[in-house]
N, CA, C and O atoms as a CHARMM CRD file, in Angstrom:
* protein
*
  340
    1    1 UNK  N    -53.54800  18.47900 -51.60600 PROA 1      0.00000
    2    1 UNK  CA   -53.77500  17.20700 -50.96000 PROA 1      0.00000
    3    1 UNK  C    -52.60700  16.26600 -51.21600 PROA 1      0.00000
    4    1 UNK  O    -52.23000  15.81400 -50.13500 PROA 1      0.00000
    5    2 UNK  N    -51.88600  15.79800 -52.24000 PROA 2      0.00000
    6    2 UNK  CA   -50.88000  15.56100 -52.85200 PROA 2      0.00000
    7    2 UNK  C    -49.41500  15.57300 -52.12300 PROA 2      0.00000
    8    2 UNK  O    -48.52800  14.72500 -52.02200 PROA 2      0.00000
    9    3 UNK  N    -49.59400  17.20200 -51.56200 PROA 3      0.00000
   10    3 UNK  CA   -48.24700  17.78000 -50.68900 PROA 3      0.00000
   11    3 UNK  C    -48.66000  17.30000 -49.37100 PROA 3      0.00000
   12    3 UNK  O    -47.65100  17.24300 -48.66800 PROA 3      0.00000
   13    4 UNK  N    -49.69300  16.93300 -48.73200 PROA 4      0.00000
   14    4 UNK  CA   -49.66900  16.55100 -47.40700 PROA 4      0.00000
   15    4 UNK  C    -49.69400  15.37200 -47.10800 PROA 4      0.00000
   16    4 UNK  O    -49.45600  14.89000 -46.00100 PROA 4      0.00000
   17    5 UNK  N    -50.15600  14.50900 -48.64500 PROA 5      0.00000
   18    5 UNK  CA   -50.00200  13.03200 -48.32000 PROA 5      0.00000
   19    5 UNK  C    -48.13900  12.51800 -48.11000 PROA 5      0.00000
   20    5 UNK  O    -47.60600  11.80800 -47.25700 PROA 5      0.00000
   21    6 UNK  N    -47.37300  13.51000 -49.71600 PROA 6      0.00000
   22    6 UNK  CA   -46.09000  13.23400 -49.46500 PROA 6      0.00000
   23    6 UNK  C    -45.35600  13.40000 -48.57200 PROA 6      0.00000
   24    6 UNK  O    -44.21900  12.94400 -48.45400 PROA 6      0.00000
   25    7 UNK  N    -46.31500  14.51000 -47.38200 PROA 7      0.00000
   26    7 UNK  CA   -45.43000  15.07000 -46.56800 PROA 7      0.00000
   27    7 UNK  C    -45.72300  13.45200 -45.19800 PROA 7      0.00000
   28    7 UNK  O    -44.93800  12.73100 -44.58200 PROA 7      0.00000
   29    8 UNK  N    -46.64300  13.50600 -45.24700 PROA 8      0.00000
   30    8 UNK  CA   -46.57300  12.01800 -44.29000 PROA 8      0.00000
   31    8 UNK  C    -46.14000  11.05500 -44.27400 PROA 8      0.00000
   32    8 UNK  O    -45.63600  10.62200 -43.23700 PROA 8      0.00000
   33    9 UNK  N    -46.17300  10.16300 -45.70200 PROA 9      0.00000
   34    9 UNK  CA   -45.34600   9.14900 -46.31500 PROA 9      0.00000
   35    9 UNK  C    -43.62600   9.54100 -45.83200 PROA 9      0.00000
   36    9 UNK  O    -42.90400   8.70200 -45.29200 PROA 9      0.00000
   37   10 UNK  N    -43.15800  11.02100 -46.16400 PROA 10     0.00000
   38   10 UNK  CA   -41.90500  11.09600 -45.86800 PROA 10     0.00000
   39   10 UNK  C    -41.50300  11.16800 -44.59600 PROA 10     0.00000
   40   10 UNK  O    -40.45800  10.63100 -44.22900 PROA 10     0.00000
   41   11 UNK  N    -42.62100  12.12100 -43.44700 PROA 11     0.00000
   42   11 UNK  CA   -42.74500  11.49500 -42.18000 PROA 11     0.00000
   43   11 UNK  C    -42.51200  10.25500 -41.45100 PROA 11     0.00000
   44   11 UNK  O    -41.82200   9.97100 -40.47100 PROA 11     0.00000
   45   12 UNK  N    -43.50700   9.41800 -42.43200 PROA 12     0.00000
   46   12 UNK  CA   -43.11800   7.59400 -41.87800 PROA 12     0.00000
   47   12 UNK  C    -42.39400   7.10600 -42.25600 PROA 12     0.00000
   48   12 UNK  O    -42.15500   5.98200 -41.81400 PROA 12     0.00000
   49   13 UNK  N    -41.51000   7.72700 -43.43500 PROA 13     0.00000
   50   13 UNK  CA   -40.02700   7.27600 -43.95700 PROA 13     0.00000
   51   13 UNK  C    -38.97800   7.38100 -43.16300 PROA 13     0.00000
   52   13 UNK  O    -38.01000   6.66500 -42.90900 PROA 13     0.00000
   53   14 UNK  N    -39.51500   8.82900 -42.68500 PROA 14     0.00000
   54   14 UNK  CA   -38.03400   8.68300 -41.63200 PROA 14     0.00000
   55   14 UNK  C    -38.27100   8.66900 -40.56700 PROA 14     0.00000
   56   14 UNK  O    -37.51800   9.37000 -39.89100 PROA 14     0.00000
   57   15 UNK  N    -39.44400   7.87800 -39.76100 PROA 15     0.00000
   58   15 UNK  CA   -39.66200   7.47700 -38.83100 PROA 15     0.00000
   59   15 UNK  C    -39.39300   6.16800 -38.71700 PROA 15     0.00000
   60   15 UNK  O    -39.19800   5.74100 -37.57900 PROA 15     0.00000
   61   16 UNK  N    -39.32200   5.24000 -39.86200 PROA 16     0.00000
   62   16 UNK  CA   -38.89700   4.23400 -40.15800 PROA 16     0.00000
   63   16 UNK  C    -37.32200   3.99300 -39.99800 PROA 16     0.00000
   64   16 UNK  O    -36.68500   3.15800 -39.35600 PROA 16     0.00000
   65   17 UNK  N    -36.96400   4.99100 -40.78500 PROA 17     0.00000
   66   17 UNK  CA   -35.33100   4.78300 -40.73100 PROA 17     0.00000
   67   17 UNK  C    -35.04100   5.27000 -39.40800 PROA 17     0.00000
   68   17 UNK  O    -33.81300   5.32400 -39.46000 PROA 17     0.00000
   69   18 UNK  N    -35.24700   5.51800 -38.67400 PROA 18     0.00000
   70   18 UNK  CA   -35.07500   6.35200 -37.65600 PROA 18     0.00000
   71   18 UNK  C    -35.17800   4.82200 -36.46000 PROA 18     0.00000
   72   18 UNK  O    -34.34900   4.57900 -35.58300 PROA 18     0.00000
   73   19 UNK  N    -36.15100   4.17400 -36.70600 PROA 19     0.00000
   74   19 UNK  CA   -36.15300   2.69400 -35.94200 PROA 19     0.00000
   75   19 UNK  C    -35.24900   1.97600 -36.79600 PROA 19     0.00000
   76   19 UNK  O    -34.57000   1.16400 -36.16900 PROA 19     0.00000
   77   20 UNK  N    -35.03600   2.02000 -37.98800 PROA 20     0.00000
   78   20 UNK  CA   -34.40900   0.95500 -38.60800 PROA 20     0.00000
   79   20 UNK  C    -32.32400   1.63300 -37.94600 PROA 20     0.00000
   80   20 UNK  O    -31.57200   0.66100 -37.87400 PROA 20     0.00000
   81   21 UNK  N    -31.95800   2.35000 -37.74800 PROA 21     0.00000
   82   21 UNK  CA   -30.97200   3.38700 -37.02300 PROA 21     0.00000
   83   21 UNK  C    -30.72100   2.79400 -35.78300 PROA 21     0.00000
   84   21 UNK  O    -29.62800   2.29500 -35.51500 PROA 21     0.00000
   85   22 UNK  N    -31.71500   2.81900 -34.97100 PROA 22     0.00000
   86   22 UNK  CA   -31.34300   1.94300 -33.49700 PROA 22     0.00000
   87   22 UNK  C    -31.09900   0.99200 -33.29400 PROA 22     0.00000
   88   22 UNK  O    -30.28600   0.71000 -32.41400 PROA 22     0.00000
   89   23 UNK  N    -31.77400   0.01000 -34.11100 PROA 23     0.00000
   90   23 UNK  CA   -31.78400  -0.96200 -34.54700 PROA 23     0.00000
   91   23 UNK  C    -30.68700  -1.57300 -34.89800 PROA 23     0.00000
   92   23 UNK  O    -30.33100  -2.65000 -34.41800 PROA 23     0.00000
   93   24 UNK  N    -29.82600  -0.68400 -36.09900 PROA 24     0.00000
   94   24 UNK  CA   -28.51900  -0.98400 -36.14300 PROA 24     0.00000
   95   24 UNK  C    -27.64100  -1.02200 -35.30000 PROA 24     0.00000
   96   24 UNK  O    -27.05100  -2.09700 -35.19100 PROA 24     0.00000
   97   25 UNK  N    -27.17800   0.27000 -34.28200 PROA 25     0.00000
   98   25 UNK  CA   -27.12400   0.63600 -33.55500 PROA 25     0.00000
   99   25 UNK  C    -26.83600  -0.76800 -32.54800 PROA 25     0.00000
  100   25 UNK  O    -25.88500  -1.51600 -32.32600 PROA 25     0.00000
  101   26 UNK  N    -28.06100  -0.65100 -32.15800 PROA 26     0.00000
  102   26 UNK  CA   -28.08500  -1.99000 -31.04400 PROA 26     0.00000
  103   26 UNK  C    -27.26700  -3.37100 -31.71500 PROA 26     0.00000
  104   26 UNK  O    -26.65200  -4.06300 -30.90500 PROA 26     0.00000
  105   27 UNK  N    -27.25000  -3.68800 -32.83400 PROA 27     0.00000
  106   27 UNK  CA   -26.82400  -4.85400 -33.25100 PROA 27     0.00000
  107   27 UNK  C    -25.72600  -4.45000 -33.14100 PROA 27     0.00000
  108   27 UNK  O    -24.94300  -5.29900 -32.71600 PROA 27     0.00000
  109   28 UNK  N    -25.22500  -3.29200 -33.38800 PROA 28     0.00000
  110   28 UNK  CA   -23.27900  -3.01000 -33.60800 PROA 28     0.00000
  111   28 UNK  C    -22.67600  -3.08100 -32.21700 PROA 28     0.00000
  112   28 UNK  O    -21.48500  -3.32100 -32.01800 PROA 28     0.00000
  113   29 UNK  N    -23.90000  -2.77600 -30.92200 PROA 29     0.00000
  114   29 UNK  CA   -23.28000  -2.73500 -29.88300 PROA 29     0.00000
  115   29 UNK  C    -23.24900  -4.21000 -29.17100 PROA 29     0.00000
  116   29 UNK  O    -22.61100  -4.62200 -28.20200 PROA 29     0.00000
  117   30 UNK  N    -24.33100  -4.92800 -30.16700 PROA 30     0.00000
  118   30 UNK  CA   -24.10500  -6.52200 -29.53000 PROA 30     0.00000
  119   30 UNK  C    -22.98000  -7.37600 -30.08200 PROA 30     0.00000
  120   30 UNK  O    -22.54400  -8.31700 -29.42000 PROA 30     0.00000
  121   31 UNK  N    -22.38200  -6.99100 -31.57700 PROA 31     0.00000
  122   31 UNK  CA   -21.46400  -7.20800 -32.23200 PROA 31     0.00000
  123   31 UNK  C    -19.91500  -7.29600 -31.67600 PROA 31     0.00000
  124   31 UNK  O    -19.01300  -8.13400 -31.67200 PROA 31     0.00000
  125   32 UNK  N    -20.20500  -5.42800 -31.02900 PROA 32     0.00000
  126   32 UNK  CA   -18.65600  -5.46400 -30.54200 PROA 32     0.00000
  127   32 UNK  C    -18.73500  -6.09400 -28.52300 PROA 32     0.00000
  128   32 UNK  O    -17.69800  -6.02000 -27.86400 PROA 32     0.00000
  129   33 UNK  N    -19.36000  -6.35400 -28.21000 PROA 33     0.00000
  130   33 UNK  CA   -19.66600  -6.79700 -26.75900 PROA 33     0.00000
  131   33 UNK  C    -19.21800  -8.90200 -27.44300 PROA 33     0.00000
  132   33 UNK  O    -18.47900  -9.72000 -26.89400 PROA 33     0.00000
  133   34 UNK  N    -20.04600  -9.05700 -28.73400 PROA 34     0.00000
  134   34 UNK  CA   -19.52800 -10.85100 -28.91200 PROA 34     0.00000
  135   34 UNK  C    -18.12700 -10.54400 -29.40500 PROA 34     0.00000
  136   34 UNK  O    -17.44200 -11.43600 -28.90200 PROA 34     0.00000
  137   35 UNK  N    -17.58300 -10.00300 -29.89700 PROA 35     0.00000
  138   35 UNK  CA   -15.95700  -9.89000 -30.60900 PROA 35     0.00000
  139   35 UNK  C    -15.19400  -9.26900 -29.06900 PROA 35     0.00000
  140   35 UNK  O    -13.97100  -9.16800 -29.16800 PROA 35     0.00000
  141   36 UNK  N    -15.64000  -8.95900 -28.03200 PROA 36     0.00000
  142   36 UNK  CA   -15.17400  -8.64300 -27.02400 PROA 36     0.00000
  143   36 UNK  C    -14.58700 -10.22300 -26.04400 PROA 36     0.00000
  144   36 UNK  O    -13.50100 -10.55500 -25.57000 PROA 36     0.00000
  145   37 UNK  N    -15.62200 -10.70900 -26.08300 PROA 37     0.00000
  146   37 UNK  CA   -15.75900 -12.01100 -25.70700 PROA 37     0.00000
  147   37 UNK  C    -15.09100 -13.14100 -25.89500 PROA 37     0.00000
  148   37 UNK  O    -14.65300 -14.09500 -25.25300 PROA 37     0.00000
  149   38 UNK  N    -15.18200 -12.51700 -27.55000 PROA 38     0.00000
  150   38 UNK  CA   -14.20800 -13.59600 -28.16100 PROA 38     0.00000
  151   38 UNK  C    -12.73700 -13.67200 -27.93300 PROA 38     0.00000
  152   38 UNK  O    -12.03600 -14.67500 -28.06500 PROA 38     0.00000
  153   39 UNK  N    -12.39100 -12.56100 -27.59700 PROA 39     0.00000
  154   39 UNK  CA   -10.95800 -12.18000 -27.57000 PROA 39     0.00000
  155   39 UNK  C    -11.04900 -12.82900 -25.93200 PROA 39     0.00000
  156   39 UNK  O    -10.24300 -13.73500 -25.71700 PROA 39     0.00000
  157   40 UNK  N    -11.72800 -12.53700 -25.07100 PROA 40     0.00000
  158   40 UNK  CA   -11.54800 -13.01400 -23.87200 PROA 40     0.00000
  159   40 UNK  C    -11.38700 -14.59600 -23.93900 PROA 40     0.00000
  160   40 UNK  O    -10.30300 -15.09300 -23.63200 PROA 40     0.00000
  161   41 UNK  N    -12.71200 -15.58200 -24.43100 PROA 41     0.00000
  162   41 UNK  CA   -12.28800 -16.24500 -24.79500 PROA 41     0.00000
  163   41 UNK  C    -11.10200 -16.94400 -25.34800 PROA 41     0.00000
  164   41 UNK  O    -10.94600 -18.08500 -24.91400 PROA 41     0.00000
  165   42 UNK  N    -10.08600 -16.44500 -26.35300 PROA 42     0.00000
  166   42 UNK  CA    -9.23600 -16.64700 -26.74100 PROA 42     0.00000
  167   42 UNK  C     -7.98600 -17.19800 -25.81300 PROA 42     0.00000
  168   42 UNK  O     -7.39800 -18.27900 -25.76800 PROA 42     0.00000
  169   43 UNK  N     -7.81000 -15.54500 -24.85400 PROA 43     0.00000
  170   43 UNK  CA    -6.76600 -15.22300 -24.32000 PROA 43     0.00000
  171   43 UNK  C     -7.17400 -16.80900 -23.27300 PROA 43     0.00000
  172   43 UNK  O     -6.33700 -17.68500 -23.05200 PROA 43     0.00000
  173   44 UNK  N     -8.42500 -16.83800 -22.83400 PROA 44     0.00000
  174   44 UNK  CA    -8.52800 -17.90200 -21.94100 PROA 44     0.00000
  175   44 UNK  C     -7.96300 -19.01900 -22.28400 PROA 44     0.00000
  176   44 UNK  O     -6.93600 -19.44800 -21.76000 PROA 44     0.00000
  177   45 UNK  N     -8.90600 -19.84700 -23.64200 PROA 45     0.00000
  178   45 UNK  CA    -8.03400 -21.22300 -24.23400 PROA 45     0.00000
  179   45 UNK  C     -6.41500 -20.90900 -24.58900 PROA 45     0.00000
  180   45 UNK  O     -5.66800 -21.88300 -24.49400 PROA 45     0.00000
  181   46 UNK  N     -5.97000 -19.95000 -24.88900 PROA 46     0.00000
  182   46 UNK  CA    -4.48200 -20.16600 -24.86900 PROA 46     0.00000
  183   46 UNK  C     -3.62700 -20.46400 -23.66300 PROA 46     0.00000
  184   46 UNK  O     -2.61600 -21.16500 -23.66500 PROA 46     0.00000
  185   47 UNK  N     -4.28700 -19.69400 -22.39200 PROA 47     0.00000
  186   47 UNK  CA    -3.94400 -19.66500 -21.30400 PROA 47     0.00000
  187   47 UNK  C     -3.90600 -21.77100 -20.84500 PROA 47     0.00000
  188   47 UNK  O     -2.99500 -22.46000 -20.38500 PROA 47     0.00000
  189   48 UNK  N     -5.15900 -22.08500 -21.21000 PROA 48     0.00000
  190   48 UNK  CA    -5.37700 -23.00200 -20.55600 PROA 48     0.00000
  191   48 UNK  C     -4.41800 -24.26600 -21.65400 PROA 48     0.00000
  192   48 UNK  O     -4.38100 -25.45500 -21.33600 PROA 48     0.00000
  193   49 UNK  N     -4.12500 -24.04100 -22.18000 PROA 49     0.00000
  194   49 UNK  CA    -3.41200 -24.95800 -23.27200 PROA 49     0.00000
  195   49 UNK  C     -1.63300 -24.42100 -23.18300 PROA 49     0.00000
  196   49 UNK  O     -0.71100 -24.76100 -23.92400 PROA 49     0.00000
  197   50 UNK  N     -1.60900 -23.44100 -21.94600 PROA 50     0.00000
  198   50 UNK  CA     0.01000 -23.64600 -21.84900 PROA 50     0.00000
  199   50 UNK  C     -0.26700 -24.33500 -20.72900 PROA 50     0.00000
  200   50 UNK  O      0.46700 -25.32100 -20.64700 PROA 50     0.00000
  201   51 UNK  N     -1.19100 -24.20600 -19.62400 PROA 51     0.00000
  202   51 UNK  CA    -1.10600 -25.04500 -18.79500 PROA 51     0.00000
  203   51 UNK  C     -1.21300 -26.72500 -18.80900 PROA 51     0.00000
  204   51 UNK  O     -0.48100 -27.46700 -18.15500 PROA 51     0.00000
  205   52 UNK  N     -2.16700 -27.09800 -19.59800 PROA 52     0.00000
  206   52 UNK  CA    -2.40900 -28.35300 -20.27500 PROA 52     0.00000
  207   52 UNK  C     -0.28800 -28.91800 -20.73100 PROA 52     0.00000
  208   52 UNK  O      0.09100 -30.07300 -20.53500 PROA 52     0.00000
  209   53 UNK  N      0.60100 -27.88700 -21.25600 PROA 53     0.00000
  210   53 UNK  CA     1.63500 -27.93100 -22.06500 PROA 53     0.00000
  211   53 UNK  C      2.36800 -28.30100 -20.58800 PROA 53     0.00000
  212   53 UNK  O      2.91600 -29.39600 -20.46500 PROA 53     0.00000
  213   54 UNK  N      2.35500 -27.55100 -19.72400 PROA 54     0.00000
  214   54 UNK  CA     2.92700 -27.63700 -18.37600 PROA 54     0.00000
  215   54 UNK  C      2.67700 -29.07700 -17.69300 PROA 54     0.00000
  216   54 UNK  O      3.52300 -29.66400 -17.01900 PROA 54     0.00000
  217   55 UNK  N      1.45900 -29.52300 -17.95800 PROA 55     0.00000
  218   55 UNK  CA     1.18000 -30.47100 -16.76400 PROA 55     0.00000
  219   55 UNK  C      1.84100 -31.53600 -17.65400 PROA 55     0.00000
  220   55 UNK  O      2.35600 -32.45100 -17.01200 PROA 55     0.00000
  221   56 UNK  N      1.93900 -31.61800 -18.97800 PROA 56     0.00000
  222   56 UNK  CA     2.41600 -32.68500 -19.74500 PROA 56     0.00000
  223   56 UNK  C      3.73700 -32.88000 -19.57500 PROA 56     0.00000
  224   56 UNK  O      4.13300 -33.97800 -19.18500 PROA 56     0.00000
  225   57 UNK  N      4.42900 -32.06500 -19.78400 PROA 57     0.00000
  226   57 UNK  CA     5.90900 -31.78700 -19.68000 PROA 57     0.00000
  227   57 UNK  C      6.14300 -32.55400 -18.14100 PROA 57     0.00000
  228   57 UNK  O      7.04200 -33.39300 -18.09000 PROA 57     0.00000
  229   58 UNK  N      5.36900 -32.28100 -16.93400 PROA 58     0.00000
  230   58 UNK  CA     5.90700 -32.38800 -15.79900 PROA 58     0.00000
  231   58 UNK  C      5.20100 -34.35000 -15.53700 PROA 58     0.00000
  232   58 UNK  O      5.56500 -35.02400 -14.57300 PROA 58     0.00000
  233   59 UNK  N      4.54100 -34.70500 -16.25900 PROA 59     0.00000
  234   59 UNK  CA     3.86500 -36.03900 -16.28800 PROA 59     0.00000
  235   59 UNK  C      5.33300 -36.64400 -16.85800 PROA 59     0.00000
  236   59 UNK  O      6.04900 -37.40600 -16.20900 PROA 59     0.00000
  237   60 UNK  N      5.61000 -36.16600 -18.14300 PROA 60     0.00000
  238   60 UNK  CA     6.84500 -36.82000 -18.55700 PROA 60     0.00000
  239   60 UNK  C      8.43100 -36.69700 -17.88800 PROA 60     0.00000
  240   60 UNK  O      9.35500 -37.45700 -18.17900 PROA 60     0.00000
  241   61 UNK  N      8.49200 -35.79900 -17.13100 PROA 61     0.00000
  242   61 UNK  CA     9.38200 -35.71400 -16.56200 PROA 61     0.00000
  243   61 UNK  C      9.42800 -36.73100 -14.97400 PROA 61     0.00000
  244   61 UNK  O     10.43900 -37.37600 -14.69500 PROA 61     0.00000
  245   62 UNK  N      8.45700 -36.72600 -14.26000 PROA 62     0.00000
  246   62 UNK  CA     7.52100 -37.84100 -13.36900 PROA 62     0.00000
  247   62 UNK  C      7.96800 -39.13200 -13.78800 PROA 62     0.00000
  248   62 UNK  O      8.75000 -39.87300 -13.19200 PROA 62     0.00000
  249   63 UNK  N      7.34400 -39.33500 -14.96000 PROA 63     0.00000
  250   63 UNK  CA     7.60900 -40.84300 -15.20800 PROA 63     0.00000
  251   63 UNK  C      9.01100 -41.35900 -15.75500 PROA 63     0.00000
  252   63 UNK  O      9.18500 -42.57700 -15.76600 PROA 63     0.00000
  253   64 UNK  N     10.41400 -40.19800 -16.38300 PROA 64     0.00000
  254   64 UNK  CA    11.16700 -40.49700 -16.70500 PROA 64     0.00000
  255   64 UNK  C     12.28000 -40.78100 -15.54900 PROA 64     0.00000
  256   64 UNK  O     13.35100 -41.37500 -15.68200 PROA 64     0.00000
  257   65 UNK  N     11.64900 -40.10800 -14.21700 PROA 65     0.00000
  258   65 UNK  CA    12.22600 -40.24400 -12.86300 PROA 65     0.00000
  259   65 UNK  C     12.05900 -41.21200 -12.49000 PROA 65     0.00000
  260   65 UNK  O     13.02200 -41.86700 -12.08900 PROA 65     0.00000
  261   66 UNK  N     10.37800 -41.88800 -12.44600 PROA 66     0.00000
  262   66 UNK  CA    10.38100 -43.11900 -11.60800 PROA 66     0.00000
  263   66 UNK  C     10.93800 -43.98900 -13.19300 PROA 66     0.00000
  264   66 UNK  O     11.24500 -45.14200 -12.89300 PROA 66     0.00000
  265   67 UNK  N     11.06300 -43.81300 -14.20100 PROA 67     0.00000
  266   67 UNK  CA    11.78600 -45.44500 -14.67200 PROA 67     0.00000
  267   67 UNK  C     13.57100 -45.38500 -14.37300 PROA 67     0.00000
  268   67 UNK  O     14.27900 -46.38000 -14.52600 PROA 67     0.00000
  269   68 UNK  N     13.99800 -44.30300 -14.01700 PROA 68     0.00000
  270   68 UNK  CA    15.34100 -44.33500 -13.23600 PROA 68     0.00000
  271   68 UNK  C     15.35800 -44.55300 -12.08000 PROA 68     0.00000
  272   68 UNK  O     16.53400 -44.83400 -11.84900 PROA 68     0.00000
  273   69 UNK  N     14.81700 -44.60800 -11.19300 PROA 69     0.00000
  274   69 UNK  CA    14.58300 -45.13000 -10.18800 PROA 69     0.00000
  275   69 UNK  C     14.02000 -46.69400 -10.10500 PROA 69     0.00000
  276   69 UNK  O     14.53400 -47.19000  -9.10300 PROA 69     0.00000
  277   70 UNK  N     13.32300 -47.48100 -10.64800 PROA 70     0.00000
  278   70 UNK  CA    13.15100 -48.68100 -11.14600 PROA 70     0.00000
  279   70 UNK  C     14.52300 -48.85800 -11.66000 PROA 70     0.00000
  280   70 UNK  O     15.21600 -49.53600 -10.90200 PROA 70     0.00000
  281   71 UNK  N     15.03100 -48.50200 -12.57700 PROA 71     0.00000
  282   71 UNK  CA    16.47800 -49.25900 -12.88800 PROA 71     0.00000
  283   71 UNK  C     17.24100 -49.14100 -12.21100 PROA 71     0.00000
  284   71 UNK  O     18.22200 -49.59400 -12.80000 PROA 71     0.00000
  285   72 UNK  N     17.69800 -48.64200 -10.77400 PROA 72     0.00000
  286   72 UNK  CA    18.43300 -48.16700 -10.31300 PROA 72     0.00000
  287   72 UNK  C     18.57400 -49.29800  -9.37700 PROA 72     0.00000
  288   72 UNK  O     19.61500 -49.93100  -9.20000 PROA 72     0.00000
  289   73 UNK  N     17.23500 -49.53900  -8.68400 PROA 73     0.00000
  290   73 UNK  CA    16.67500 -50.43600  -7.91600 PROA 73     0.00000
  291   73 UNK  C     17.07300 -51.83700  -8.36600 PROA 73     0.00000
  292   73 UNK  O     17.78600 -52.64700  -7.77300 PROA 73     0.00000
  293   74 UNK  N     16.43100 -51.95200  -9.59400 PROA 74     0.00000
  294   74 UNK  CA    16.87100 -53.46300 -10.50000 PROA 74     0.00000
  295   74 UNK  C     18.62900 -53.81000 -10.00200 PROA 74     0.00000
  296   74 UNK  O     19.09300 -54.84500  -9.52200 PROA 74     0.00000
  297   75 UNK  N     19.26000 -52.60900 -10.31400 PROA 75     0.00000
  298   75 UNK  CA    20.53300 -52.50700 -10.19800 PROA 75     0.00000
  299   75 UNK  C     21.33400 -52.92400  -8.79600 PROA 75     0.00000
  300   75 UNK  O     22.26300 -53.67200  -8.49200 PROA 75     0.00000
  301   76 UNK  N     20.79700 -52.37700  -8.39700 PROA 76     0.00000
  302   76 UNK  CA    21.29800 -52.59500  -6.85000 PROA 76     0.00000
  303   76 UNK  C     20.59200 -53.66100  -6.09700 PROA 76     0.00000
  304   76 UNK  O     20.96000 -53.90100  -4.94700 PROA 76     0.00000
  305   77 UNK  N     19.40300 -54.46700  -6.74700 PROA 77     0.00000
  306   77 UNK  CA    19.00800 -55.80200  -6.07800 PROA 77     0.00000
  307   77 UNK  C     19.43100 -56.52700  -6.56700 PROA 77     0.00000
  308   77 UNK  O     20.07600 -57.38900  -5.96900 PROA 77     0.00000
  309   78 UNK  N     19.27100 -56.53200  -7.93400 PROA 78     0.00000
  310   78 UNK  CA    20.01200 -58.11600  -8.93400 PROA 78     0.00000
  311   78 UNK  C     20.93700 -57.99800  -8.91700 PROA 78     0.00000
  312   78 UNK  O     21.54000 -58.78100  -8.18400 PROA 78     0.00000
  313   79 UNK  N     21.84200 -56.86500  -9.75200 PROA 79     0.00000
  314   79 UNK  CA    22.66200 -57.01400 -10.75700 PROA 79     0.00000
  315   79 UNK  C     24.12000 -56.84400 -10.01500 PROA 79     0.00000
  316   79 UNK  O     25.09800 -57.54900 -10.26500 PROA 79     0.00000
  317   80 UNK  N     24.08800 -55.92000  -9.18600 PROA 80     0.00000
  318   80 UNK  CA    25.42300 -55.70900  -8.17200 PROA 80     0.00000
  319   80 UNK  C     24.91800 -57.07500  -7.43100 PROA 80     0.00000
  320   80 UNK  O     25.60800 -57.93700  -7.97400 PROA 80     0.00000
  321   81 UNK  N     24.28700 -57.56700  -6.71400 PROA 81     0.00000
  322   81 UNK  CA    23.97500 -58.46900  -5.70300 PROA 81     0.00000
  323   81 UNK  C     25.19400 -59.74100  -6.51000 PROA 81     0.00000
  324   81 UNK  O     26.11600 -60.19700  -5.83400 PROA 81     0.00000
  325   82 UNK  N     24.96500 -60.20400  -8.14200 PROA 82     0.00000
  326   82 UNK  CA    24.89000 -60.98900  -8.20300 PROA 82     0.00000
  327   82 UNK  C     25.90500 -60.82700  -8.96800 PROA 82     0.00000
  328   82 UNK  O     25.57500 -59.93200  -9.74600 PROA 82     0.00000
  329   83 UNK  N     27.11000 -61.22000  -9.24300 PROA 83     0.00000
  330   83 UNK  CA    28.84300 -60.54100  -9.57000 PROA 83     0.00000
  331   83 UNK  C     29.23100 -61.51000 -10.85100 PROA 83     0.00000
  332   83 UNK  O     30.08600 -62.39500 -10.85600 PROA 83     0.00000
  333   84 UNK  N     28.09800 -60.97400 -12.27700 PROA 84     0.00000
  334   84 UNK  CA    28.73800 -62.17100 -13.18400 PROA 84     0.00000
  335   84 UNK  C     29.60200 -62.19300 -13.96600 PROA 84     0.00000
  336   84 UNK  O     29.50300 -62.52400 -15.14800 PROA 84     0.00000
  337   85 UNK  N     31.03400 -61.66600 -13.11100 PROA 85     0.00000
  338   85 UNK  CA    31.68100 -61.60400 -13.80500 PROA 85     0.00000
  339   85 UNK  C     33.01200 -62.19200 -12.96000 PROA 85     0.00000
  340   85 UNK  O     34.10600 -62.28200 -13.51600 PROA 85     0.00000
């Protein structure tokens, strides 16, 4: 009686581990699917932060045009107009 109880107990032992197995299983495959993601993620915000780098660069380049153009203007209304010398 002894040998058939152990033999069941060891039955539901490794019927246990046997769910506790898939189980893992499934978590390792949800693991590498979020570290998949992440990397996608990644590649994305880097992507979007050279562009962010781009639009800045070209804002400053924009505005260093129009304040040469404002002085240029100044120049040729006042300053040539008006001969103080």
């Amino acid at each position: 009686m002894a040998a058939r109880e152990s033999e069941e107990i060891g039955a539901s032992v490794l019927d246990e581990l046997n769910s506790q197995r898939e189980q893992l299983l499934g978590a390792r495959g949800r693991l590498d699917e979020g570290n998949a993601n992440l990397r996608r993620s990644g590649k994305l915000i880097r992507h979007l932060n050279m562009g962010l780098a781009t639009n800045k660069c070209l804002l400053l380049l924009i505005i260093a045009l129009e304040i040469v153009i404002l002085l240029v203007v100044v120049y040729l209304k006042f300053i040539r107009q008006h001969h103080w010398f």
